[in-house]
N, C-alpha and C positions, 0 to 999 in steps of 0.2 A: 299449703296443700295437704291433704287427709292420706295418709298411705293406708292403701284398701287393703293390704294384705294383714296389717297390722290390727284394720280396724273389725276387718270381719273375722280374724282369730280371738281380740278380744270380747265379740260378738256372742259371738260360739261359747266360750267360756263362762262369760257371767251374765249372760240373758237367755233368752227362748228364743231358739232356732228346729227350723224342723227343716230336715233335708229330704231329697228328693223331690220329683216330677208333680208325683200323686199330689201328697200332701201341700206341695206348692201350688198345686191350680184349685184344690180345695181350700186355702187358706184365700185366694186371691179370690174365688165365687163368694165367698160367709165374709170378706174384708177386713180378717183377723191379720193379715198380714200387712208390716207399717213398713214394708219395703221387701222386693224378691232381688235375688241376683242370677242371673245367667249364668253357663258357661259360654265360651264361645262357640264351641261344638256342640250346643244344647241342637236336639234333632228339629227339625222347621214347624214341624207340626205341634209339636210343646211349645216349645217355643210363639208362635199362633195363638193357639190356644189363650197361653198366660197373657199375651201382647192382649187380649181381644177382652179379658176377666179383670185384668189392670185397670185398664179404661173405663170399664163401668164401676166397679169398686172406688176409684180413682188411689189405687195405689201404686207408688212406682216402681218403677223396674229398671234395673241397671244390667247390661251386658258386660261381664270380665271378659278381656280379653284373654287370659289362660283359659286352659282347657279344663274339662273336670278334671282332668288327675289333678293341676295345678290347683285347681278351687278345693279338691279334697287334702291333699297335702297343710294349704293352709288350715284347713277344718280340722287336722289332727286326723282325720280317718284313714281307710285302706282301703277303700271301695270309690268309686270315681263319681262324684257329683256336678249333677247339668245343672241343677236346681235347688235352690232353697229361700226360705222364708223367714225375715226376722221379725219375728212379734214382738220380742221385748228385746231391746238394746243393751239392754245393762249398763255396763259402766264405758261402752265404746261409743263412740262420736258418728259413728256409723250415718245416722238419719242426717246428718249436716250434708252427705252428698246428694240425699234425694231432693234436696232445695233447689239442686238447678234444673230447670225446663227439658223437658222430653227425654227421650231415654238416650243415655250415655252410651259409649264406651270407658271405660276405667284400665287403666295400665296395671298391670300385675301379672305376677307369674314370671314362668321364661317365656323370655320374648328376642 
């Protein structure tokens, strides 16, 4: 099993990530994005939104179960992230969770 917290800090690190709402349902409409992640408290209507731009793009989407702080913490930031977009992976294993069918929940954060 992939630990998410590990993989989307490695993520972060040595690929292209863009964070936030905007640029995630911009990346999910153009299908530059090879995978989004949620927070759990991502607001309903983004959340929507990305669910409905995923679909047609066919890119997937996973919901964290931590919250933004929790999804920003692992990201190294200090502002709270609902949303973000990994275009490029780098050197994290990241895209092996988007292999399994329909959108997840993943364990991370405190919980």
């Amino acid at each position: 099993m992939i630990d998410i917290d590990k993989a989307i800090a490695t993520a972060v690190k040595t690929g292209k990530v863009s964070f936030g709402t905007k640029s995630s349902v911009q990346n999910a409409k153009t299908g530059r994005a090879k995978l989004i992640i949620l927070a759990s408290n991502c607001p309903p209507n983004v959340r929507s939104d990305l669910e409905y731009y995923c679909k047609l793009s066919n890119v997937p989407i996973i919901t964290y179960k931590g919250t933004s702080h929790d999804l920003a913490g692992i990201c190294g930031k200090l502002f709270p992230i609902s949303a973000l977009s990994i275009r490029e992976p780098g050197d994290s294993d990241i895209l092996r969770l988007s292999e399994k069918t329909g959108e997840e929940e993943l364990s991370g954060g405190s919980e």
